[in-house]
C-alpha positions in Angstrom: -20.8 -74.2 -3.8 -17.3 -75.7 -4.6 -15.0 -77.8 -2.1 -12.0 -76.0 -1.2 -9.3 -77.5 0.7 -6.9 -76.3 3.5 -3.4 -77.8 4.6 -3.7 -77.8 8.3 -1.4 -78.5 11.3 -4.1 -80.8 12.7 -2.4 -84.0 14.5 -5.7 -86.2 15.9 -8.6 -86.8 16.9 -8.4 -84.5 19.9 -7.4 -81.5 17.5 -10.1 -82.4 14.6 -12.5 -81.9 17.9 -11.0 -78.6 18.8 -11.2 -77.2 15.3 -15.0 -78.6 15.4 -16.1 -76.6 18.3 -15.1 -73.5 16.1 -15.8 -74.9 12.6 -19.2 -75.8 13.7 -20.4 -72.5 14.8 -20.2 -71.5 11.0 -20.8 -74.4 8.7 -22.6 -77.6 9.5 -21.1 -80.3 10.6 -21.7 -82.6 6.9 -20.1 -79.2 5.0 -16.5 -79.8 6.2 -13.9 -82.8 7.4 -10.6 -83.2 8.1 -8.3 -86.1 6.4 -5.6 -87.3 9.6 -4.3 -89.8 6.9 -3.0 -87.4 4.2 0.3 -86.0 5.0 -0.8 -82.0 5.0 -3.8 -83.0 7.2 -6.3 -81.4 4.5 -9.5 -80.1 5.2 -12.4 -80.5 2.9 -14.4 -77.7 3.1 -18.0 -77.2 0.8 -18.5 -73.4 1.1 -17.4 -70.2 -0.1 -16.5 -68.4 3.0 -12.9 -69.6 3.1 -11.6 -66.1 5.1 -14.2 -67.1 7.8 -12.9 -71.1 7.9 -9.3 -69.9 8.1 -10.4 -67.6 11.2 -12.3 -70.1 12.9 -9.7 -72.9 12.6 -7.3 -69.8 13.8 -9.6 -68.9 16.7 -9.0 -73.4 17.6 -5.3 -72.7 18.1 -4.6 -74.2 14.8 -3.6 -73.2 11.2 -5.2 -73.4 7.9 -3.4 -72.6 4.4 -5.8 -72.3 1.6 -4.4 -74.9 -1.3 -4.9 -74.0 -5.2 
């Protein structure tokens, strides 16, 4: 499996804990993270189901834009 990254609209802790509630329910918790510090709040993802991370960061509240 490759790592594929997402810019997100994430802003804290509070939201990284929303987006885990979903996230979680698909992938376990070591398969993904979310980087606050970088400026497009990027989310490290090891798995190849990138429609289903984009809908269960969606179903949070929150977006995610798959990055090249």
């Amino acid at each position: 499996m490759e790592t594929k990254k997402f810019k997100t609209n994430a802003k804290c802790g509070g939201c990284v804990a929303q987006i885990a509630e979903s996230l979680n329910k698909i992938l376990p918790r070591e398969q993904w993270d979310i980087d606050l510090n970088s400026a497009d709040k990027i989310l490290s993802v090891t798995s190849n189901q990138s429609d289903a991370v984009i809908k269960a960061v969606s179903d949070a509240g929150f977006k995610a834009e798959k990055i090249d």
